[in-house]
N, C-alpha and C positions, 0 to 999 in steps of 0.2 A: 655421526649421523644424528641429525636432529626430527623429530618423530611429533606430529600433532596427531592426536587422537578425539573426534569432539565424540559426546554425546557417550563419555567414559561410564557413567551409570548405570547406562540399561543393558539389557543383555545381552547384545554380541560388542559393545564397547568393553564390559569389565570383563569378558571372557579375552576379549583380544591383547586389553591391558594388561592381564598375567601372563598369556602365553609370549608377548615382545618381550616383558619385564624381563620374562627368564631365558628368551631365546636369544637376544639382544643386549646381554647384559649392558656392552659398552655405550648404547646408545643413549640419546638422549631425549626423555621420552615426559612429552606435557602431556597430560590428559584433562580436558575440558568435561566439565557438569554445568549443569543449568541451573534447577535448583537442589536436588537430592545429590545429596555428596555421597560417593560410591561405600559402600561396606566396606571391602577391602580396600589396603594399600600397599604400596610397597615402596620400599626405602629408596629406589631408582627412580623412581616415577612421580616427576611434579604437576599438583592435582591443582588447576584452577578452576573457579566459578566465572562462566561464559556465556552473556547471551547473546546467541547467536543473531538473533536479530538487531543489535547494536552494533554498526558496520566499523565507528572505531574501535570497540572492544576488540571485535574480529581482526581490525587490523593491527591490534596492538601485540594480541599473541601469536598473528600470524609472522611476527621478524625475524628471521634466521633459520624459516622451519624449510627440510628439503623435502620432508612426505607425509602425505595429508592421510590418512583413513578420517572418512566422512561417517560417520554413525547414527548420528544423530536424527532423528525423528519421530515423529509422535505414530501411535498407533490409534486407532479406532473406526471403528466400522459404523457408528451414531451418525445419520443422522445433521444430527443439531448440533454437530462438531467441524462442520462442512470448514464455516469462515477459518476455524483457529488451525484448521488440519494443512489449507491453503499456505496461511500465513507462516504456520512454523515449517512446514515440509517443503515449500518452493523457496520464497521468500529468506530462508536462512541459508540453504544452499545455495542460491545466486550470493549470497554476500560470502558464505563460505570459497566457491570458486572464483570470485571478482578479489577478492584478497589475496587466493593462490598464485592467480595470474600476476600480478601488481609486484608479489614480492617473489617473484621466480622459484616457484616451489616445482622441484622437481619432478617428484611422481605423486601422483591423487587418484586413490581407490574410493568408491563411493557404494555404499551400501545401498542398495534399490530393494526390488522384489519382484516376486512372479505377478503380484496383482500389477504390476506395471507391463506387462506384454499380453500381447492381442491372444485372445479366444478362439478366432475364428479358424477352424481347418478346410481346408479344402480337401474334395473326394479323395484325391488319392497320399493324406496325411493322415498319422495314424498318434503323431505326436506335434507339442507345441513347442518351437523353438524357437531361439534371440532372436530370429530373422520375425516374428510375427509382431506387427505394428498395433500396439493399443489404441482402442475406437472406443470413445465412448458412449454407450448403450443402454436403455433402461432397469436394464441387472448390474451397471458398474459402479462399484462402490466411491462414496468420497474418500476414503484411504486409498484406491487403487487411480486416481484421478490425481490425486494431493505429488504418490510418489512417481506417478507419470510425468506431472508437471515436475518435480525436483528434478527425472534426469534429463528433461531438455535443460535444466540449465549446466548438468555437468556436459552435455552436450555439446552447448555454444562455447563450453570454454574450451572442449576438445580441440572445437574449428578456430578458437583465437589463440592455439598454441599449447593447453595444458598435455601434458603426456599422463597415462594412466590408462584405467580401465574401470567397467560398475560389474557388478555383483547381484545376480538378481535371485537370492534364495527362497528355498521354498520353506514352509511356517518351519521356525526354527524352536529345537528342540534341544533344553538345555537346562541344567540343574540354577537355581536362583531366581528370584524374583517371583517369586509362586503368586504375584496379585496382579500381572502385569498379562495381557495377551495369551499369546501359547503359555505361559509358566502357569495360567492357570486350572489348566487340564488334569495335571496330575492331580492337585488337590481337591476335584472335583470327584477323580476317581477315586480316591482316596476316603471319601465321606462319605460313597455308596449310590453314585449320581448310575439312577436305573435304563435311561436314554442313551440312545445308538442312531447315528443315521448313515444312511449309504454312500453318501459322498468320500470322491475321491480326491486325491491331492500329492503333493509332494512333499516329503517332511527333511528335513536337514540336523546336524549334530552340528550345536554352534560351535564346536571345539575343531568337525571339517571344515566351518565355516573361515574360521579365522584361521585357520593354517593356508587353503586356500586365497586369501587376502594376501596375507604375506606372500606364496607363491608369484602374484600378480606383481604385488609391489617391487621386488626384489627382482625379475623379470623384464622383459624391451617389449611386453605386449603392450598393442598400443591402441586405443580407440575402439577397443570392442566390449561389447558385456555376453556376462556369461552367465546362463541357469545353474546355480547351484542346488544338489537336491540329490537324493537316493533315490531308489525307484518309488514307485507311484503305489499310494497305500490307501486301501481304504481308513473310516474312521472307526470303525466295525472296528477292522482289526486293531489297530493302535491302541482305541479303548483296552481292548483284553491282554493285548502284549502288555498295557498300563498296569491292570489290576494284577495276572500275573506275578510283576514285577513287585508289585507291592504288598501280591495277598491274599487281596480281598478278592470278592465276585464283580465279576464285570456285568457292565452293563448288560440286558438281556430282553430288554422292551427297542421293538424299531419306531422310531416316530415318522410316522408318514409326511409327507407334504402337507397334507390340509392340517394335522396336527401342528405344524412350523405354523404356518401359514397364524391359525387362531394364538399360539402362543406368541409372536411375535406382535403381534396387534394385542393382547393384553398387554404385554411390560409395554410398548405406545404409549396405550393410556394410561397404564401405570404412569409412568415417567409424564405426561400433561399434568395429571393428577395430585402428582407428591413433587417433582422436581427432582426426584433421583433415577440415577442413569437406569435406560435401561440393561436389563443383562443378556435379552436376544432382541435384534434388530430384524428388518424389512431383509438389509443386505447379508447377515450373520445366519439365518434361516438359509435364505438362496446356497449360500454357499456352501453350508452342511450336507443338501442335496447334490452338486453341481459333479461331477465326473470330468478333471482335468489331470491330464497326463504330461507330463514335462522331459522334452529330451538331454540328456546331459549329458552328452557324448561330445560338445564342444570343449569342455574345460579337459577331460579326461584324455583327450586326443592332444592337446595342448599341455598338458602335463602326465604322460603317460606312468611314469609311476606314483601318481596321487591313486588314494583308495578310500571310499567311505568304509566310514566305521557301520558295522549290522545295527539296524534301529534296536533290535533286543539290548545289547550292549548297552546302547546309550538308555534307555529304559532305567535298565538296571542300577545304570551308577545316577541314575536321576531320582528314583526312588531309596539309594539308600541315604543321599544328601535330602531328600523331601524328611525319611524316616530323622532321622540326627539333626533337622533342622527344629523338628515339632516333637522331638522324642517321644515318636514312638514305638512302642514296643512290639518286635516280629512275635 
């Protein structure tokens, strides 16, 4: 079995790339980076530099491969990241699936997200599920617009023959990469960050995440996506399960909407100002407020003896890989 993995670096790529390494020993397993070559490696697994938007690159490590995991994507909620978020998250994955199809790649799983399915419930919905079509709206972020457009194109390749299925998790939660996205929650709690807001959401253990992957792949499901995600948590809580985990005192200040509201229009003009990113946005505000509920009863019913790991759990061993990363002492 021959095994493309792209976007091996970030963190559900190098989490997937250890658990095939070792669950798959016999395979044969390329894992693709852009620019950041992965921390880890393993002596199974051949590590190339790939950009995905260079269609013969794509096509050159695409020869011989029978199953794709799609990884690969940029994260951010800015803004002023709108053109590059287009260009790497649609734009690579059309060249990603137009090379699967070309050289007969058998199965192709594609990592999506919740920001990529619709909002909207109707009266008698009480949850949001794969069946709910993304519209874009004045609260919809360039990330959640970027990865919309990436799965129309794993989409079109479903309808010109690709077999597979996408994966649409909720903010995934995982030990590494502590400067990246969700990885940098913990280190936030970790340093004494006093803010809490009421927003809710879905959080995920990238370790269910890519076990779940593999399920799909290894599987005849065919043309569907699926919510990946534990039940629905506030940020309230996760904060404290965080600190808990780590220690220290949790957060314990709520910052209200008007408070988002002024702090995200300072780092604004912060960022006019100095030319460095901001660290809350228009859209990263919204969303700390926003109460979204995710059903996941599709994949669960679909693979009836899969089971999320408890978020405490995953806390736990994320906090003592954060402690051993920056030694520090309990």
């Amino acid at each position: 079995m021959t095994i493309l993995i792209t976007g091996a670096s970030g963190l559900v790529g190098s989490h997937l790339t250890a658990h095939l390494s070792a669950s798959q020993p016999g395979a044969s397993i390329i894992a693709l980076y852009h620019r950041n070559e992965p921390e880890e490696r393993f002596h199974n697994v051949a590590y190339r530099q790939c950009d995905l938007l260079d269609v013969f690159a794509v096509e050159e490590v695409m020869k011989g491969i029978q199953q794709v995991y799609h990884c690969a994507a940029i994260v951010s909620f800015n803004p002023a990241d709108k053109a590059r978020l287009v260009i790497r998250n649609q734009e690579s994955t059309a060249n990603v699936v137009n090379m699967a199809l070309e050289h007969g790649v058998r199965r192709f799983i594609h990592v999506s997200s919740i920001a990529a399915i619709g909002r909207e419930l109707n009266e008698d919905q009480a949850l949001i599920s794969e069946d709910h079509y993304w519209k874009e709206t004045k609260n919809s972020s360039v990330y959640s617009k970027s990865k919309f457009m990436a799965e129309t194109e794993v989409w079109r390749g479903f309808a010109e023959g690709l077999q597979g299925a996408i994966v649409n998790p909720g903010i995934i939660l995982g030990e590494g990469k502590w400067h990246q996205s969700s990885g940098t929650l913990m280190p936030a709690i970790a340093k004494g960050m006093k803010w809490y807001t009421e927003g809710i959401t879905t959080f995920v253990d990238v370790k269910d995440l890519v076990i779940a992957m593999q399920l799909l792949m290894q599987s005849e499901v065919n043309q569907e996506r699926f919510i990946i995600g534990n039940s629905a948590l506030s940020y309230e809580r996760l904060f404290k399960m965080m600190a808990d985990a780590l220690a220290v005192p949790a957060p314990s200040r709520k910052a209200s909407q008007w408070m988002s509201a002024l702090i995200w229009r300072y780092y604004f003009l912060k960022e006019k100002l100095t030319g460095k990113p901001a660290l809350i946005t228009k859209e990263t505000a919204h969303t700390a407020h926003s109460h979204y509920k995710f059903d996941n009863a599709k994949f669960l019913k679909t693979f009836p003896a899969f089971a999320y790991t408890d978020i405490y759990s995953t806390l736990q061993r994320m906090a003592a890989a954060y402690k051993k990363s920056f030694k520090v002492k309990d």
